[in-house]
N, C-alpha and C positions, 0 to 999 in steps of 0.2 A: 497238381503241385504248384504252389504259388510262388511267382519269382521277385515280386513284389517285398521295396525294402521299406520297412514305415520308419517315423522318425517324427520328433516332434521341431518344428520350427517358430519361433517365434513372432508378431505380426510387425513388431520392429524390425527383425533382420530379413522381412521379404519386402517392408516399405524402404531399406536401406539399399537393397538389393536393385528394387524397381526403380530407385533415384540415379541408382548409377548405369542405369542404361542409357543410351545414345536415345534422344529422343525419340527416334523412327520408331526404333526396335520396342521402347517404353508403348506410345501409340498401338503398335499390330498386338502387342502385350495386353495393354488394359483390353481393346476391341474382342482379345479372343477369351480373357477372363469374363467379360459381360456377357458375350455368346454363350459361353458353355455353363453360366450362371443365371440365365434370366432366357424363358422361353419366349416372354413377350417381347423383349429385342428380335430375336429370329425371325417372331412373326412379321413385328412391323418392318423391318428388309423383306422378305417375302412378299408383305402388301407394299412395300415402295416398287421392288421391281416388277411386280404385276401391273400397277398403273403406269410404271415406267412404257413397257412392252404396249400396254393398251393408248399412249398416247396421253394419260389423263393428268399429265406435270405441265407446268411451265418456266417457263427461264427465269432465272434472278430480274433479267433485264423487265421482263414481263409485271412480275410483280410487281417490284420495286422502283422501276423506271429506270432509263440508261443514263 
């Protein structure tokens, strides 16, 4: 038995919605709609923190010069 309530929303009143959040919240917001929207986001976090671990990053300073 499904507890689940549907509803129709429109993509105005979730962009109205999304403007009026505090920016943080807006930020962890869009980060977690991409995640659970696009595999290839997940992976590429999962390949950043694998070279993370493995040492194979370097610093802004690195790149870019200090």
């Amino acid at each position: 038995m499904s507890t689940a309530v549907k509803m129709e929303v429109s993509p105005e009143t979730i962009i109205r919605a999304v403007k009026s959040m505090k920016k943080s919240a807006r930020q962890v917001f869009l980060e977690d709609l991409i995640a659970a929207t696009s595999p290839e986001y997940l992976q590429s976090i999962r390949e950043a923190r694998r070279d993370f671990k493995a040492g194979k990053v370097k610093s802004h300073g690195q790149v870019f010069g200090q």
